[in-house]
C-alpha angles and dihedrals in degrees: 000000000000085000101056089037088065096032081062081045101053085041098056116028111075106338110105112103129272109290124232117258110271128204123237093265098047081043081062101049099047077054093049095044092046098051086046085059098083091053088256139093104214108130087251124102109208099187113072113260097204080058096053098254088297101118132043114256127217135226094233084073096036115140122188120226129151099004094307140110110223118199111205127189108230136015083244092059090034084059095041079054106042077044087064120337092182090068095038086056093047104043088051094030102132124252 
């Protein structure tokens, strides 16, 4: 079960390829859309964004940026995202 339980991990935080640039608008959106995903519109985004919104975050590792509080889930995923936060909301902007 541990097992399982990383390899989940490893699959979903951080491993999706590099996304492409995104301008200031699309950035929004993705921001918008991602902060939608937990059915409220509260300027905070609950799943982790370096994770692809596939684990829940958590505010000990919240970061603001643009206007928003992300909750990550780890210190390893809060420092991806302060490194560049642009890639990190592309890459998990929702589809």
């Amino acid at each position: 079960m541990r097992y399982a339980l990383l390899i989940t991990f490893l699959a979903a935080c951080g491993s999706a390829p590099a996304p492409a640039k995104l301008d200031a608008a699309a950035l929004s959106a993705c921001i918008d859309a991602a902060d939608l995903a937990d059915g409220a519109d509260d300027a905070t985004i609950t799943k982790c964004a370096n994770c692809n919104l596939k684990m829940d975050g958590d505010a000990a590792f919240a970061v603001d940026h643009a206007g928003h509080s992300f909750h990550l889930c780890s210190e390893g995923c809060k420092s991806k995202f302060e490194a560049d936060p642009a890639a990190v909301i592309a890459r998990s902007c929702p589809k």
